[in-house]
N, C-alpha and C positions, 0 to 999 in steps of 0.2 A: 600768441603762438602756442601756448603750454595747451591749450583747449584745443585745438584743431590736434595734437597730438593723440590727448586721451580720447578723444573720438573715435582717431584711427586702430588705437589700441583696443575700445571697446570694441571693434567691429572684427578686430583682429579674432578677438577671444571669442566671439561670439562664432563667427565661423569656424574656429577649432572646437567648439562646444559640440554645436550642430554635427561637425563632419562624425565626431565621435561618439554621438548617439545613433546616426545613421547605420555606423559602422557594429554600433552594438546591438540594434536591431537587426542589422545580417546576419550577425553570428549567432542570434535567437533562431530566425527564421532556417537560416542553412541548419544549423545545429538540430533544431526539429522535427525535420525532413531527412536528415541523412539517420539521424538515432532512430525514429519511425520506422524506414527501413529496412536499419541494419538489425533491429529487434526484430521486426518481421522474419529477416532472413536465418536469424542466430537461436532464437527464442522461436518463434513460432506463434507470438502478438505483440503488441504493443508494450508500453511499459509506464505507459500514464504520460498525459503531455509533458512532465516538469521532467520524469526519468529519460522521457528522447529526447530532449532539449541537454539536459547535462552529459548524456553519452554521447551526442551529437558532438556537442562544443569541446568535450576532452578529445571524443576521437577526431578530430578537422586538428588540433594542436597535434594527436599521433600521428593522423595520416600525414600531415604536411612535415613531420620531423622525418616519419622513413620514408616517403618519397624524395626528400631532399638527399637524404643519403643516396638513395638510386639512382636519382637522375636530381644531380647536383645543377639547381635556376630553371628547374622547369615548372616544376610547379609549387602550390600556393595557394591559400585563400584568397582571391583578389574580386571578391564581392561576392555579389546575386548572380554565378551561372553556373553552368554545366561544370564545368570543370573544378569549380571547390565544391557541388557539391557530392562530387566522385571521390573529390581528397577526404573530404566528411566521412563520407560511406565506409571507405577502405578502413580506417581509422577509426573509425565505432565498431564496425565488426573484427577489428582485431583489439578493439577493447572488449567486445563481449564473449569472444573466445573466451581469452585470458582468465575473465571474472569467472566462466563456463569451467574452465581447468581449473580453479582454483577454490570455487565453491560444489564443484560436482552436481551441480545441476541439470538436468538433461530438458532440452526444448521440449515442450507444450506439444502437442499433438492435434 
């Protein structure tokens, strides 16, 4: 009996492994795509793949905090779609403002 247990248990682990590298590759990929953009739109180019990926993945934690305030269970990161990665976008360009006010740097031209 003890072995049909840990069996269960590896299988257990092994899909929480999975589900959470899954989960960590969307937040790479949304994260990406939304900091891509939001540089595009705040800067006026890119910011190197590893810099739209880390303003991506802060701004989707900002955007999803102040949309939560505004509209409290509506939105969310809840994978690969449209919709997180709008929460991304919002949220990296109000992280690039910020860093914009704060370092006085004016967009690219």
């Amino acid at each position: 009996m003890p072995a049909v247990r840990h069996e269960r248990l590896d299988a257990l682990n092994y899909e929480r492994i999975h589900a959470m590298l899954i989960n960590l590759l969307v937040w790479i990929i949304v994260g990406g795509i939304a900091g891509w953009l939001a540089s595009l739109v705040v800067r006026g180019g890119g910011m190197g793949i590893v810099g739209d990926i880390i303003v991506g993945v802060v701004g989707a934690l900002i955007g999803g905090f102040v949309l939560s305030l505004l509209l409290p269970g509506t939105f969310g990161i809840t994978g690969f779609n449209l919709g997180s990665l709008i929460v991304a976008f919002i949220g990296a360009v109000i992280l690039l403002f910020i860093v914009k006010l704060f370092t006085g740097r004016r967009a690219a031209s």
